[in-house]
C-alpha positions as CSV (number, residue, x, y, z in Angstrom):
1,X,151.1,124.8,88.5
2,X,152.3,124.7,84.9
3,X,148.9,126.4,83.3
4,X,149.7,129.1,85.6
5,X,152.9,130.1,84.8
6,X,153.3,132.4,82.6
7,X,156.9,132.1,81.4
8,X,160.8,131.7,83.0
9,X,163.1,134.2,82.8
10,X,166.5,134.0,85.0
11,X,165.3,130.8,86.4
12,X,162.8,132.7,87.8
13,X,158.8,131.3,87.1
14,X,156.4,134.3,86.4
15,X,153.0,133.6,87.4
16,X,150.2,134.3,84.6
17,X,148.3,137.2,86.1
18,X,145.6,137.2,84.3
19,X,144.7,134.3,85.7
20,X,145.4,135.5,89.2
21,X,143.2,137.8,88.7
22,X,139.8,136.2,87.9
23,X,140.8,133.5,90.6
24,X,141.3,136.4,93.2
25,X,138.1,137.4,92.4
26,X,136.3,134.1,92.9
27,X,138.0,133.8,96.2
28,X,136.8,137.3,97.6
29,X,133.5,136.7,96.2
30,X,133.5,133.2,98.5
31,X,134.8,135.2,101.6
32,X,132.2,138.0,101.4
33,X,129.2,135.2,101.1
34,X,130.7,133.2,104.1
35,X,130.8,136.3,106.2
36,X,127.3,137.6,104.8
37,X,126.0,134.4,106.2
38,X,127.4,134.7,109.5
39,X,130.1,132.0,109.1
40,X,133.8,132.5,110.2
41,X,136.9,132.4,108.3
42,X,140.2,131.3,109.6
43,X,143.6,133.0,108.5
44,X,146.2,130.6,108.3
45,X,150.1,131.3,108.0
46,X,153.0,131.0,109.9
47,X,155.7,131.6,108.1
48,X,158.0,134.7,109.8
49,X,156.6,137.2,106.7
50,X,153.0,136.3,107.1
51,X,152.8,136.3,111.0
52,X,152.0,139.9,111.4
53,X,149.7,140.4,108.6
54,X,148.0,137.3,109.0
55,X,147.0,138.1,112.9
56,X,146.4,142.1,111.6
57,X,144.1,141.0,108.6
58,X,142.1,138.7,111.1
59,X,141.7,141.4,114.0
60,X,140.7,144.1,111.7
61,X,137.7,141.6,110.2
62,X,136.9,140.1,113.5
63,X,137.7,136.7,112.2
64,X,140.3,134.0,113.4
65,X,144.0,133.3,112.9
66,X,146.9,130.8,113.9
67,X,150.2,132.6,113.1
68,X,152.9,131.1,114.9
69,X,152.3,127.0,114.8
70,X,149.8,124.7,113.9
71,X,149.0,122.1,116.3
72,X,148.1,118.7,114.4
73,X,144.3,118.3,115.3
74,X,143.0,121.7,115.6
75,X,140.4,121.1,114.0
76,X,140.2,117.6,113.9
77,X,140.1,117.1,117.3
78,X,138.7,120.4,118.5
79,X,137.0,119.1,121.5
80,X,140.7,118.9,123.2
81,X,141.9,121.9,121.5
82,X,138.6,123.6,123.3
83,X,140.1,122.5,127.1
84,X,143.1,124.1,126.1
85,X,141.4,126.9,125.2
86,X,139.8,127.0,128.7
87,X,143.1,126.6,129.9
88,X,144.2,129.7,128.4
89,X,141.0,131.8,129.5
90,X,142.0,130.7,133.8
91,X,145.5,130.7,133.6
92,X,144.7,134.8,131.8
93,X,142.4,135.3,134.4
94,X,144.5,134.2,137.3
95,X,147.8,136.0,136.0
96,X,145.4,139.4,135.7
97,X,144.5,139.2,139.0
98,X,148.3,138.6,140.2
99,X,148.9,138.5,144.2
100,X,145.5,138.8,145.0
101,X,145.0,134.9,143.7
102,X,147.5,134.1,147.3
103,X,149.8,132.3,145.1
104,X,153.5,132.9,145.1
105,X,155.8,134.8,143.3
106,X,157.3,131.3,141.7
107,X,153.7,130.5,140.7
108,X,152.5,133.0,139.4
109,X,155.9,133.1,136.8
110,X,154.8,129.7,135.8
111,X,151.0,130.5,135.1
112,X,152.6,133.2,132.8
113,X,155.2,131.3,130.8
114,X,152.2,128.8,130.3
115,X,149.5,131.4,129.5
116,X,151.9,133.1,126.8
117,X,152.4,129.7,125.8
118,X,149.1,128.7,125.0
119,X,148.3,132.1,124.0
120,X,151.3,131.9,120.9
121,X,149.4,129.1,120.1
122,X,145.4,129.3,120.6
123,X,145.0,132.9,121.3
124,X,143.9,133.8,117.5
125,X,141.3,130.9,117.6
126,X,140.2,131.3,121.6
127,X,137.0,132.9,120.3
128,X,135.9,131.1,117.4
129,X,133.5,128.9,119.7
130,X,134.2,125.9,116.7
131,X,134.8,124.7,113.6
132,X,135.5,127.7,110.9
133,X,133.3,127.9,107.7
134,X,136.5,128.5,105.4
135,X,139.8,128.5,106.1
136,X,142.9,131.4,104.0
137,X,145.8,129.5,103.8
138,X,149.2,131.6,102.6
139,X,151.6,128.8,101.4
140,X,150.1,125.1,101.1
141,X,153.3,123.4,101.7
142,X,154.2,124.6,105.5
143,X,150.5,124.5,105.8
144,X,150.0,120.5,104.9
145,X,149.0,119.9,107.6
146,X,145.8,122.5,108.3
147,X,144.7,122.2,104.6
148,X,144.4,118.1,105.0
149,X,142.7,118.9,108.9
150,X,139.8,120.7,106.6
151,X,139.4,118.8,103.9
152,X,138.6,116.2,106.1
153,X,136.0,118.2,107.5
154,X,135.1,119.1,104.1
155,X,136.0,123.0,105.5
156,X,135.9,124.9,102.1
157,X,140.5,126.3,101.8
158,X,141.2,129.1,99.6
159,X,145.1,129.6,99.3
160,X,147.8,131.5,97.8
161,X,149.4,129.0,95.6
162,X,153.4,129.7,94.3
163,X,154.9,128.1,91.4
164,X,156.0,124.8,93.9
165,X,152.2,124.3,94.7
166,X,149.7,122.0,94.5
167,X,146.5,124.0,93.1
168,X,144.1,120.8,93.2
169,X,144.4,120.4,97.4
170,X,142.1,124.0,98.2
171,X,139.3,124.8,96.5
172,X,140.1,128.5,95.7
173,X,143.7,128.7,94.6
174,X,145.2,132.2,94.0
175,X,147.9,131.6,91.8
176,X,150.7,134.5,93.3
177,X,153.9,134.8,95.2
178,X,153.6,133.4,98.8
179,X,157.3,134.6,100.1
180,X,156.9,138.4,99.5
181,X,156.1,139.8,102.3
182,X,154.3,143.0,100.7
183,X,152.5,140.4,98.5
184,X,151.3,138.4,101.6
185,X,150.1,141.7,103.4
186,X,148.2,142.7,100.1
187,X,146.4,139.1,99.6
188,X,145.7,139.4,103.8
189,X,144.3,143.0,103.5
190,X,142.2,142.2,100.4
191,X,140.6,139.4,102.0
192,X,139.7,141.4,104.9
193,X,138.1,143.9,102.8
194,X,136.5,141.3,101.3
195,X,135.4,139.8,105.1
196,X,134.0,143.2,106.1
197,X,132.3,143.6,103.1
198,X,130.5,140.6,103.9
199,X,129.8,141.6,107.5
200,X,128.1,145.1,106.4
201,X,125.8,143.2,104.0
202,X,124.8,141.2,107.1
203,X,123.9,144.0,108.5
204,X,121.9,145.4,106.2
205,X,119.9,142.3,105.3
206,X,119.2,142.8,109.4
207,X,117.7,146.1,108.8
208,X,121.1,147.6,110.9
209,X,121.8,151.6,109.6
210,X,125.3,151.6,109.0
211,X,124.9,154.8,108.7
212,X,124.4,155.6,111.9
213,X,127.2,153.6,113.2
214,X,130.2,155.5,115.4
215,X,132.8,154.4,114.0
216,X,131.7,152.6,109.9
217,X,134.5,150.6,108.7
218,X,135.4,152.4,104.8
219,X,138.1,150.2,103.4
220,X,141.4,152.0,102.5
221,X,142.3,152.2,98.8
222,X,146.1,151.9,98.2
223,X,147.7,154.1,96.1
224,X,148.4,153.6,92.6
225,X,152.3,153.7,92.9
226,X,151.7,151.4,96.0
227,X,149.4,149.1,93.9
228,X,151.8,148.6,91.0
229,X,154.7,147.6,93.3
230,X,152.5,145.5,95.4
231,X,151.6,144.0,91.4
232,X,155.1,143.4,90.5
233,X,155.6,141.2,93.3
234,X,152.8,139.3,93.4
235,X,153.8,138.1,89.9
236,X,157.6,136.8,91.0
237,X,158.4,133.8,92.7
C-alpha cells in the first residue's frame, strides 16, 4: 500500500486521496455496468461496524450480502450452499405456519433456532439464484477467505483497501479507511447509488418510463458538513 499513502503523522498512515478518488470512481463505474447488464453484486463484510450498512446498502439496491460469517465454499461449492438454502426456505415456511404444521411445541423451538441459524448465515444470499457477477469486499484481510473463493471463479472483487492491505488481490481497490464506521456506511451507500444507477439505465434501454413509476428511487445527496466529516475519515487509518 506504500504508493497510496500519503504520509505518517503520529504513527498514524494517511491515505493519498487523490488517488482514492479516481479509484472510487473506476469502481462505481464497474458496479453501474454490472447492474446495467443485469448481473448481481454481492456485499461482503462482517466485521461488527460494517454489518448493518453492508446488509442496508444491499436491500436498498436489491443486490446480495453476507454480514455476519462467511462459510468457506460459498461460492465454491455453491451447489451445497444451494440445499442449505432450501433448508432455510422449509424450515421459514414451516415455523410461519406454527401449530398448524401438528408438530410440538419442542419442535417447533428447534425449527426456529435452526431457521435463524441458517438465516444469520444465508439469508442475504437466499435469492441470488447463483454465482454473483462482482463481489464489494470491506476489509481484504477478515475477508481472505471470500476474495480467494472469487478469484477462483474469476468473479471480478472491488474492495476497500487500508494501509495493512494487499491492493493486488481485487481488481478494484479503493484505497480508504476500512474500520470507520461512518467511512464504511459512506463507501456502502455510494456503491448503492452507484447499483441503482445501473438498474434505472436497465430500464431505460428496456423502453420502461421511470417516470411513471410509484415510487422512482432519487438518490439522497449528503450534506456538505456531513461530506467533509465523512472525508476526514475516510483518509485515517
Amino acid at each position: 500500500m506504500e504508493r497510496y499513502i500519503f504520509g505518517v503523522r503520529s504513527n498514524i498512515h494517511i491515505i493519498d486521496l487523490s488517488q482514492t478518488v479516481p479509484l472510487l470512481h473506476q469502481a462505481l463505474v464497474k458496479v453501474r455496468q454490472t447492474t446495467a447488464e443485469g448481473g448481481r453484486i454481492l456485499f461482503v463484510g462482517t466485521k461488527r461496524q460494517a454489518t448493518d450498512p453492508i446488509a442496508v446498502a444491499a436491500k436498498r439496491c436489491a443486490q446480495y450480502y453476507v454480514n455476519h460469517r462467511w462459510l468457506g465454499g460459498t461460492l465454491t461449492n455453491w451447489q451445497t450452499v444451494s440445499k442449505s438454502i432450501a433448508r432455510l426456505r422449509e424450515t421459514t415456511d414451516l415455523v410461519a405456519q406454527g401449530s398448524g404444521t401438528g408438530l410440538t411445541k419442542k419442535e417447533l423451538l428447534n425449527l426456529t433456532r435452526e431457521r435463524d441459524r441458517l438465516d444469520l448465515s444465508l439469508g442475504g444470499i437466499a435469492n441470488m439464484g447463483g454465482l454473483p457477477s462482482l463481489m464489494f469486499v470491506v476489509d481484504t484481510i477478515k475477508e481472505a477467505i471470500a476474495i480467494r473463493e472469487a478469484r477462483k471463479l474469476g468473479i471480478p472483487v472491488l474492495a476497500v483497501v487500508d494501509t495493512n492491505c494487499d491492493p493486488d488481490e481485487v481488481n478494484f481497490p479503493i484505497p480508504a479507511n476500512d474500520d470507520a464506521a461512518r467511512a464504511i456506511q459512506l463507501y456502502c451507500e455510494l456503491i448503492a447509488d452507484a447499483a441503482l444507477d445501473g438498474l434505472a439505465d436497465s430500464q431505460v434501454a428496456r423502453g420502461v418510463d421511470i417516470g411513471a413509476s410509484e415510487a422512482p428511487v432519487e438518490a439522497a445527496l449528503p450534506s456538505e458538513e456531513a461530506g467533509e466529516a465523512e472525508a476526514a475519515d475516510a483518509g485515517q487509518a
